[in-house]
LUMSE-343308 format. One record per residue (C-alpha): x, y, z; residue in three letters; residue number from 0. Coordinates in Angstrom, 3 decimals. Last residue first. Layout:
<X X&Y Y&Z Z&residuo Ala&num NUM> $
...
This chain:
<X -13.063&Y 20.109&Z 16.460&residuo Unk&num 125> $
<X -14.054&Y 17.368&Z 14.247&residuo Unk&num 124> $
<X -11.424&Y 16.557&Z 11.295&residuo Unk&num 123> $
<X -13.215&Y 15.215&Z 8.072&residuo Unk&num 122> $
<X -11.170&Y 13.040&Z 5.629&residuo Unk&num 121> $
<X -13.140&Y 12.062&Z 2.394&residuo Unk&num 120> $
<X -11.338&Y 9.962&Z -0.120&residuo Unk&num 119> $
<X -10.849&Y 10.688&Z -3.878&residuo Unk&num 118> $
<X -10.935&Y 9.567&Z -7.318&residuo Unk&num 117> $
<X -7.100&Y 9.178&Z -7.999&residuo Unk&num 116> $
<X -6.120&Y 10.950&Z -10.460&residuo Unk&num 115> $
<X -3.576&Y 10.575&Z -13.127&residuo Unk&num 114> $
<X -1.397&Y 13.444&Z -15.360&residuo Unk&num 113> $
<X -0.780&Y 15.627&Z -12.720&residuo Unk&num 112> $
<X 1.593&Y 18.696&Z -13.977&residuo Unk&num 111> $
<X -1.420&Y 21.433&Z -13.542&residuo Unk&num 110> $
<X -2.029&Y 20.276&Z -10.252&residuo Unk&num 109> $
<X 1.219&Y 21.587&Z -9.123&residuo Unk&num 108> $
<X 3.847&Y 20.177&Z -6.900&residuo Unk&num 107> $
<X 4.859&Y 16.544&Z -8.148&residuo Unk&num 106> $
<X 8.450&Y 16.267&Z -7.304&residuo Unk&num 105> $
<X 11.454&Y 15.452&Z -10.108&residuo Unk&num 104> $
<X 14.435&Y 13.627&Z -8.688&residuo Unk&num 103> $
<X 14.543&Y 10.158&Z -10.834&residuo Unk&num 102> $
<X 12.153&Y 11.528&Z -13.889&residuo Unk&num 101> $
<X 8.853&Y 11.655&Z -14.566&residuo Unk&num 100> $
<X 5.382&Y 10.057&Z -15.431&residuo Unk&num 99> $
<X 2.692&Y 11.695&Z -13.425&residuo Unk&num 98> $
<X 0.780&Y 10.388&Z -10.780&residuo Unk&num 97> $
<X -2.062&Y 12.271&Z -7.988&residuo Unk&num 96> $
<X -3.145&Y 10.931&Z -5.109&residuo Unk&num 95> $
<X -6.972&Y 12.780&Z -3.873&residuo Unk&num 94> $
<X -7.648&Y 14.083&Z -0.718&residuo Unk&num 93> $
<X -11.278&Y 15.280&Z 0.095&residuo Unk&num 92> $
<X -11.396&Y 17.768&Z 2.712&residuo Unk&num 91> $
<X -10.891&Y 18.537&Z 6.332&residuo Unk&num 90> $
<X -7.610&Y 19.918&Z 7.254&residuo Unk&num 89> $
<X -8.872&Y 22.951&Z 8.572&residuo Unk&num 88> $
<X -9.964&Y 20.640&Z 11.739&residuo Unk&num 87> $
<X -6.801&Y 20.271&Z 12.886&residuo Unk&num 86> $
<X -4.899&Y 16.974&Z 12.539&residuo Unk&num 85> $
<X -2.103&Y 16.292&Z 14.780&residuo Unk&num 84> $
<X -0.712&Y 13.506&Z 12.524&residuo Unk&num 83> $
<X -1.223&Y 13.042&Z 8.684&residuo Unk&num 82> $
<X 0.751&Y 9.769&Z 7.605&residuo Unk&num 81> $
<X 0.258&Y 10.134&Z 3.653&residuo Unk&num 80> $
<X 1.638&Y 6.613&Z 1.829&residuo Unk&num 79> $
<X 2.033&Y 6.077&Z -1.867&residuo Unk&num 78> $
<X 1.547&Y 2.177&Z -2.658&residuo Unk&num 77> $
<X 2.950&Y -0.163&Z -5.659&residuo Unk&num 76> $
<X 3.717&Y -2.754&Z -3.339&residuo Unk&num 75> $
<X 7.182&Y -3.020&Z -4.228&residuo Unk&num 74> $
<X 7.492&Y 0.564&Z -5.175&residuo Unk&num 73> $
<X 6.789&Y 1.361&Z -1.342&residuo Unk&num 72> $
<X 6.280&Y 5.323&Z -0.683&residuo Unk&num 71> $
<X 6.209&Y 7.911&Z 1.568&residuo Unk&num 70> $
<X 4.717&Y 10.934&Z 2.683&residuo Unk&num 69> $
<X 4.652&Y 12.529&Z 6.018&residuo Unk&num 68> $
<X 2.012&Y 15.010&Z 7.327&residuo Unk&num 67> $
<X 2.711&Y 16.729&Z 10.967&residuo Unk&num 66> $
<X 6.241&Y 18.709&Z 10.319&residuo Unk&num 65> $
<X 4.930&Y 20.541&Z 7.284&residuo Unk&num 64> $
<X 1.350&Y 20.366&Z 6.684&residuo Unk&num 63> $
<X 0.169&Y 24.614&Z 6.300&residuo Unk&num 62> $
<X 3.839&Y 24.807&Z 4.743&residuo Unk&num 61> $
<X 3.031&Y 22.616&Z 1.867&residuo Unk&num 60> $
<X 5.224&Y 19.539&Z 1.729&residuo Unk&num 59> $
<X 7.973&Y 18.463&Z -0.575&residuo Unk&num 58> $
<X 10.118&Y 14.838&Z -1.069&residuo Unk&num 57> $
<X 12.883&Y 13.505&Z -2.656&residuo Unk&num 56> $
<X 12.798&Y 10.004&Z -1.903&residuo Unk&num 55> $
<X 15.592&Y 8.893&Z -4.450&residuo Unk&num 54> $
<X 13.860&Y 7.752&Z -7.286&residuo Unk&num 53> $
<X 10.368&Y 8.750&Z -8.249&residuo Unk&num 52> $
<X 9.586&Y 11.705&Z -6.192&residuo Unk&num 51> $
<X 7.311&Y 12.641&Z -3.354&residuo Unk&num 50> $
<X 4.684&Y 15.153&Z -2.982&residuo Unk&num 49> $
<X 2.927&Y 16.580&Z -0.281&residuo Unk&num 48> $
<X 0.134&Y 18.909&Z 0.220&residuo Unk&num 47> $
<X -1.078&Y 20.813&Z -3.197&residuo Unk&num 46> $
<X -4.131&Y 22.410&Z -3.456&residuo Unk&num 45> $
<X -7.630&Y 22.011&Z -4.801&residuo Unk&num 44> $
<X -9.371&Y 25.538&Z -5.096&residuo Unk&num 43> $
<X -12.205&Y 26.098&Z -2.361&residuo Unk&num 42> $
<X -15.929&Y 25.749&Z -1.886&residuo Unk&num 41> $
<X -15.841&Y 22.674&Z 0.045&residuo Unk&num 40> $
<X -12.247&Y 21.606&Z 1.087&residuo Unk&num 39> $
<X -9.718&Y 20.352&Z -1.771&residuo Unk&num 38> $
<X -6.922&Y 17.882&Z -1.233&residuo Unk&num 37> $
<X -3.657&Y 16.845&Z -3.334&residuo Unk&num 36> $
<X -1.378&Y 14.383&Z -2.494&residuo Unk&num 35> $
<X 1.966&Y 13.146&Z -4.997&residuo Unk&num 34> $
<X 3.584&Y 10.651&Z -6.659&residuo Unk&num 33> $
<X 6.211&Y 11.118&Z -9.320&residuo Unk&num 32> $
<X 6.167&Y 8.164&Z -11.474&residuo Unk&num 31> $
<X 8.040&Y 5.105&Z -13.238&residuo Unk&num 30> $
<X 8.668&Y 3.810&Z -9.801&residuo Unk&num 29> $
<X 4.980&Y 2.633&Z -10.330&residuo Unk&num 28> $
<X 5.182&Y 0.559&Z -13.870&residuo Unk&num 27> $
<X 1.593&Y 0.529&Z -15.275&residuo Unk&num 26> $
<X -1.739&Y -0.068&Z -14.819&residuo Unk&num 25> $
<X -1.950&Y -0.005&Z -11.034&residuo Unk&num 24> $
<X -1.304&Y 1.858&Z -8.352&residuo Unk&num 23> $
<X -2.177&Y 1.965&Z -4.372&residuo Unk&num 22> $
<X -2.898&Y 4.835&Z -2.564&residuo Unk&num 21> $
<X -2.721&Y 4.716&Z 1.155&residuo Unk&num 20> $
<X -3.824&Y 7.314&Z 3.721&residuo Unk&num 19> $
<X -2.966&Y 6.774&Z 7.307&residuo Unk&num 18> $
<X -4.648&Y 8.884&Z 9.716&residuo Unk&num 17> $
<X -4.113&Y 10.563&Z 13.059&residuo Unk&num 16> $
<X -5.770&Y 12.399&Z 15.948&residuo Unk&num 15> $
<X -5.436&Y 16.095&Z 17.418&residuo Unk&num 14> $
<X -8.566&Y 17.273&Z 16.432&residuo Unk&num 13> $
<X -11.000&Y 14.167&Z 16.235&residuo Unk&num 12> $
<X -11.614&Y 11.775&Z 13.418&residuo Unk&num 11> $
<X -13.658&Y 11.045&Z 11.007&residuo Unk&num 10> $
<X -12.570&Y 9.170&Z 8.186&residuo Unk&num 9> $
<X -10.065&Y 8.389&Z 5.021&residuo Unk&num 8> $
<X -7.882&Y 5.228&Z 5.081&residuo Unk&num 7> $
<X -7.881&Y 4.472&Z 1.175&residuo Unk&num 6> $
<X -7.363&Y 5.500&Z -2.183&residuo Unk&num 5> $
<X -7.246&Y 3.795&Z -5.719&residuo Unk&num 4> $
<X -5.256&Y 5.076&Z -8.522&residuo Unk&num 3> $
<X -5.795&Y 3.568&Z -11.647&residuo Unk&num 2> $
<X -2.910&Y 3.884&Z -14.688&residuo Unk&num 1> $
<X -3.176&Y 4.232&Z -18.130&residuo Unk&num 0> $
């Protein structure tokens, strides 16, 4: 098994930043594929950013790209989402997502997570 906890949700103003961490624990944390996933009232969760295992491969949904970052620190078993110029479509609850994997593989789908995290609320005023 393995917990994932997240943190650094809020509300914030168009245009402003956030730091979401997710720390791990429960089992070994380079062992996995990390990834974020957010859903917005009444919609489908979706995919935003995933990064790999091994050699910081990493993928971003197009509606993201160039203003989220993800990262990652196996040392301190944390996943990192630096979210910059938010707009207020990026409201929604974000949840980490971990699945067992190998060295290059990127978490993309929600179909392929294997642990949640429970969630944390980012809301973007306009």
């Amino acid at each position: 098994q393995v917990q994932l906890v997240e943190s650094g949700g809020g509300l914030v103003q168009a245009g402003d930043s956030l730091l979401l961490s997710c720390r791990a624990s429960g089992r070994t944390f380079s062992n996995f594929a990390m990834g974020w996933f957010r859903q917005a009232p009444g919609k489908e969760r979706e995919f935003v950013s995933g990064i790999s295992r091994g050699v910081g491969t990493t993928y971003y949904a197009d509606s993201v790209k160039g203003r989220f970052t993800i990262s990652r620190d196996n040392a301190k078993n944390t996943v990192y989402l630096q979210m910059n110029s938010l707009k207020p479509e990026d409201t929604a609850v974000y949840y980490c997502a971990a699945k067992i994997s190998t060295p290059a593989w990127v978490l993309k789908r929600a179909a392929d997570v294997e642990y949640w995290g429970p969630g944390n609320q980012v809301t973007v005023s306009s």
